[in-house]
N, C-alpha and C positions, 0 to 999 in steps of 0.2 A: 926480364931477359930481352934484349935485341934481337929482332927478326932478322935471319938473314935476305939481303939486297938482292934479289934476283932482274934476268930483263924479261920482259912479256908481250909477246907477238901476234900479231892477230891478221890471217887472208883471208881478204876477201875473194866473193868469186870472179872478180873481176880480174884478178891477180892485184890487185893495191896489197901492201905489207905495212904496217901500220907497228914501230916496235914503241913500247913504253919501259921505263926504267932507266936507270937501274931504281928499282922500287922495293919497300918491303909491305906497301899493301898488300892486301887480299884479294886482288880483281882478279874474277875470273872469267870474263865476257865482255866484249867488245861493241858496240852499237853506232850504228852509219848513217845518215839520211843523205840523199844525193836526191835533194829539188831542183826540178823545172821551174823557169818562173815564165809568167805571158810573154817577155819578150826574150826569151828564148835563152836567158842566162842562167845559169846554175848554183845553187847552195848546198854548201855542205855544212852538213853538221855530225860530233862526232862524241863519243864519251867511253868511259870503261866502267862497268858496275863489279858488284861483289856476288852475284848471280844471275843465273840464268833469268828467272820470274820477275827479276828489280831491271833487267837489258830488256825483257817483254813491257813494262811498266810503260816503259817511257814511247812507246809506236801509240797507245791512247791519247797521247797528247799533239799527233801528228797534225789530227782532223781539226783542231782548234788554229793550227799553224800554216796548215792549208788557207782556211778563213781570210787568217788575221797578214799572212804573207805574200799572199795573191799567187801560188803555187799551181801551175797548169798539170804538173805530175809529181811523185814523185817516189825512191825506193827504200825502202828501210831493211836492213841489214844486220843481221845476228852474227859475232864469230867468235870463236872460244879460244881462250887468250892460249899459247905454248909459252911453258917455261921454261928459260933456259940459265945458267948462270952465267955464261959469256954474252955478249951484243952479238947480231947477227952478221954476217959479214956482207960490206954494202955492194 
């Protein structure tokens, strides 16, 4: 049987709106990194998982990325996806 396609939304508290879909995965959490680096530029990184514990999984691997990235700061970010079946309006 076919999952129906739903879209899936994620805010942050910055206000960013982040929508995925049209999807018929299972995500249902959202995960952010927004790094500083030493000369004062920015990275982001971003993903969606199938749970809350598997979205906490992935902040353990920050401190390796700090290291390996040469990252001065930076914030990691949890948001729990909203389903909707239309796209959000832009």
């Amino acid at each position: 049987m076919a999952r129906k396609k739903r879209y899936l939304t994620a805010r942050m508290p910055d206000g960013y709106v982040k929508t995925i879909g049209p999807t018929a995965d299972p995500f249902t959490h959202y995960w952010r990194i927004v790094a500083e680096l030493e000369n004062g530029r920015t990275e982001v990184f971003w993903g969606h998982t199938r749970s809350l514990a598997e979205a906490k999984k992935k902040r353990a691997a920050t401190q390796d990325a700090v290291r390996m990235r040469g990252w001065k700061s930076f914030v990691f970010e949890i948001a729990e996806l909203e389903e909707s079946a239309e796209p959000p309006a832009p």
